[in-house]
N, C-alpha and C positions, 0 to 999 in steps of 0.2 A: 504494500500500500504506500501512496505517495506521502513524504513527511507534509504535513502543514500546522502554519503557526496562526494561532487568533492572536492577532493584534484591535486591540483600544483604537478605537478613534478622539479624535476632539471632542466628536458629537455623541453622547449618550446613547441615540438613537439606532447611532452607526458601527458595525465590527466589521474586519477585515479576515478574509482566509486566506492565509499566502501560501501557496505551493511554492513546490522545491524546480517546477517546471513552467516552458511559457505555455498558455493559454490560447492570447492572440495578439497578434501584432495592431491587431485595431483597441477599440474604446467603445464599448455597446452599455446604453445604460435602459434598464424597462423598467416601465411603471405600470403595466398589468399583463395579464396572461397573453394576451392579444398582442401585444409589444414581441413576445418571445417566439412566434412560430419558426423560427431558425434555430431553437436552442431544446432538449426535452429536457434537460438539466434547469432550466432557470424556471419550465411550465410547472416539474415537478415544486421549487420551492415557492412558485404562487399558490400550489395548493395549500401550504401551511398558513393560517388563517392571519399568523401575525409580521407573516412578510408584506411589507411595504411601499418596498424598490426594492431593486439588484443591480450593480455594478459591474461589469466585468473588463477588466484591462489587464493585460502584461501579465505576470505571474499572481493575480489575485483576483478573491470575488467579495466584493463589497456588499453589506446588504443591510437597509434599513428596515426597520420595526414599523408596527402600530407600540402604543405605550398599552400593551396590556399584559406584559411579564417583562423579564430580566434579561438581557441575555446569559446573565452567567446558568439559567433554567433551561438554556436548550444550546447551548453555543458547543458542546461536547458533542451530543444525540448528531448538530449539523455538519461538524468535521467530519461524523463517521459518514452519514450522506455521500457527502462531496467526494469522501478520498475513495469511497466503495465505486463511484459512478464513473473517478475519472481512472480509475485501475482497471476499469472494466470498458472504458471505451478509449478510443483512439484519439477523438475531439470532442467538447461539450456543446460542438454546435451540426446542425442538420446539414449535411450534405447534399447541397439540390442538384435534383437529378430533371435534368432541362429538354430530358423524353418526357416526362409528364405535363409539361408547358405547351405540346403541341397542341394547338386550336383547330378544326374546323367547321368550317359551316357555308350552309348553300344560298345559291339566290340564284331568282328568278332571272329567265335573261330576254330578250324580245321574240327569242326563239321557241316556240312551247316544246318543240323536241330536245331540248338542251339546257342544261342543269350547270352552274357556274359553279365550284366548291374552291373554296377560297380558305387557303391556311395562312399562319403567322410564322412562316420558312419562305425564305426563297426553292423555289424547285427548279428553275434551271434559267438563265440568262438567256435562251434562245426561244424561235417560237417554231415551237415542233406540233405541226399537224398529221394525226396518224387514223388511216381508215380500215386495219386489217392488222391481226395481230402478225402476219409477217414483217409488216413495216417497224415491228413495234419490239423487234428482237437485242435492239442498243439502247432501247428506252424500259427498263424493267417495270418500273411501275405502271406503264402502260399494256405490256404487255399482261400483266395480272390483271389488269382491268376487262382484258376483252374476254378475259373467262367465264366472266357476267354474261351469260347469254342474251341480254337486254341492252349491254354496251356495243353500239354500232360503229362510232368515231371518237377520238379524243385529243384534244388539244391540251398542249402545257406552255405554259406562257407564265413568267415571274414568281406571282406567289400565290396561284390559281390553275385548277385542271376544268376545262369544259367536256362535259361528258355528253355526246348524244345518244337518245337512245331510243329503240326501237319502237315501233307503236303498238304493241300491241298491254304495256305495261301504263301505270297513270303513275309518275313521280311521287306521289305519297307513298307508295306502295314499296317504293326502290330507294329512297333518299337515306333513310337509318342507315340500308346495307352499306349504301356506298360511303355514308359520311362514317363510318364504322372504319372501313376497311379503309380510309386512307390515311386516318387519324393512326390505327395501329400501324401501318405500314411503316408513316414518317418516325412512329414514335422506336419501330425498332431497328431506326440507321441505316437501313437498305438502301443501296443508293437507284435517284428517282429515273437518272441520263447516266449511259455508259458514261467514260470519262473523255474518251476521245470520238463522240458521238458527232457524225456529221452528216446533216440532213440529207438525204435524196430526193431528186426532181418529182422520186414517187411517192413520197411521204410529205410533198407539198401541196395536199389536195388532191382531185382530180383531175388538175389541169394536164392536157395532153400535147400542149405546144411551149416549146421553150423560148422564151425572152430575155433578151442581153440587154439589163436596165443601160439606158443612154446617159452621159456623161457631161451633159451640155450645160450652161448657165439657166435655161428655163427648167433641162430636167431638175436639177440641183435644191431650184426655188420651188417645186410640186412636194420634192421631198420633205424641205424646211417646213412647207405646211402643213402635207402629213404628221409630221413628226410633233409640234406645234397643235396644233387644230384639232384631228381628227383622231391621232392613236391613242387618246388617254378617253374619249369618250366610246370610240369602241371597246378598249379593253376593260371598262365599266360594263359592257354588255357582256363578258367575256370573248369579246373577239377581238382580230387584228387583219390590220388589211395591209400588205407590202406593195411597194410598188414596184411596176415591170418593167414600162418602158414609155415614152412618147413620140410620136412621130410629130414635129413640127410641119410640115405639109396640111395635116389634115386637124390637127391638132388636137388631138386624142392621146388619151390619157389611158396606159392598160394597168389595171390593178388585181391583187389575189384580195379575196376576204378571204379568211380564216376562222376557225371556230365556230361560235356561236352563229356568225355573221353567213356562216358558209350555207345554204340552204336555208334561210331565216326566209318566212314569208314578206317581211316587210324588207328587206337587203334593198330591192329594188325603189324603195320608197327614200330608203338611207341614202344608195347612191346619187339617187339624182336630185333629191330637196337637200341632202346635208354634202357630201362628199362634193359631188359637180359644182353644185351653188358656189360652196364653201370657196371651190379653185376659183371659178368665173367672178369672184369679188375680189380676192385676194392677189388674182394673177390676171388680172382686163386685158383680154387681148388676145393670151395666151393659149387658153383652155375652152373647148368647145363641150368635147364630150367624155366622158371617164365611163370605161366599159370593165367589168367584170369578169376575168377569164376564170370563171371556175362555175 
């Protein structure tokens, strides 16, 4: 058992238990049980009725009274506490374990086939759209997803997966599983994108023609606006829309929606009152019409 010494304080109120070891390099001081969720050591001495405060710094634990006994009545009984709890654990304070801190939870998106779940992790810095668990063989967490016989498509994008899913299920019915299953997934470290995972032409949707985005000062200024304007309100629906390319000639505008966005009944209403407008004001001159390859 650890030596410790009670030391007197100034204060009547107040004794000190000094170990023979440090503690902690900080200074934590509670003044009720609720104060101590980091500590089961400090929760157990608010149990005692005439604990007050508690103190903990460096190699000692301070602790004030109520005035309703002595301490030299229980300042013995407390050493053996203290030294029995810190002989028998490693630190007097909780160890958080920052798997249990995952969050998720779902929302709606404009899409009624497509379900947003949204956690408090980053899941991957790119936007990977995948329609077939073959696509889905460098993305693991996606690929456990199409296991779901109810999961059609799925998009990962920051710190959000958009799931589509089949029609023949109604989202009340499906939302626990999934928000279940991604919660545990995140919580036990699996990782969500291989590490060297790099998208293919075929896991960008099902666009069947390739576009070599243009390089020019108009394309440049569509993309600023994208970026700017339009990508933070899609990806509020959980979607995303990349840009392809422009033809100055005719001045058209090609873009991917993603996600949510991708098969959404209203995309069509999106592109042309929000995304075209958006350009046609922002770019006068430049932008006539914004077409959707997917």
């Amino acid at each position: 058992m650890n030596n410790i010494k009670i030391e007197k304080t100034g204060s009547p109120a107040i004794i000190k238990f000094v170990f023979d070891k440090m503690l902690t390099e900080g200074s934590f001081e509670y003044n009720s049980i609720d104060d101590a969720k980091n500590s089961t050591l400090v929760q157990q001495l608010f149990h005692l009725p005439f604990v007050k405060k508690v103190f903990v710094t460096a190699n000692f634990i301070a602790l004030e009274k109520f005035d309703i006994l002595e301490w030299s009545e229980v300042q013995d009984e407390l050493k053996d506490i203290l030294g029995a709890f810190v002989a028998q654990n490693d630190s007097i304070f909780i160890e958080e374990n920052t798997s249990a801190l995952v969050e998720v939870y779902a929302e709606s998106t404009p899409n009624p086939n497509v379900q947003k779940f949204v956690t408090n992790q980053l899941l991957t810095n790119q936007h990977i759209e995948l329609s077939s668990p073959e696509q889905a063989v460098a993305v693991p967490l996606a690929k456990e997803l199409f296991e779901f016989p109810f999961v059609k498509e799925v998009f990962l994008s920051d710190n959000y997966v958009s799931i589509q899913k089949t029609g023949d299920l109604d989202w009340f019915e499906i939302n626990t599983t999934l928000r279940d299953f991604l919660k545990e997934y995140l919580q036990s470290d699996r990782r969500v994108v291989a590490e060297n995972y790099v998208p293919t032409s075929s896991s960008d949707g099902k666009r069947k023609t390739e576009y070599t985005p243009t390089n020019d000062d108009v394309s440049k200024q569509i993309i600023g606006v994208l970026e700017e304007y339009i990508k933070p309100a899609v990806a509020g629906d959980g979607g995303n829309i990349q840009f392809l390319s422009y033809a100055p000639d005719t001045k058209e505008v090609n873009v991917l929606l993603q996600g949510a966005c991708n098969g959404c009944p209203s995309s069509t209403i999106t592109l042309k009152n929000g995304i075209e407008s958006t350009l046609k004001q922002l770019l006068p001159g430049k932008v006539e019409i914004v077409n959707a390859i997917n």
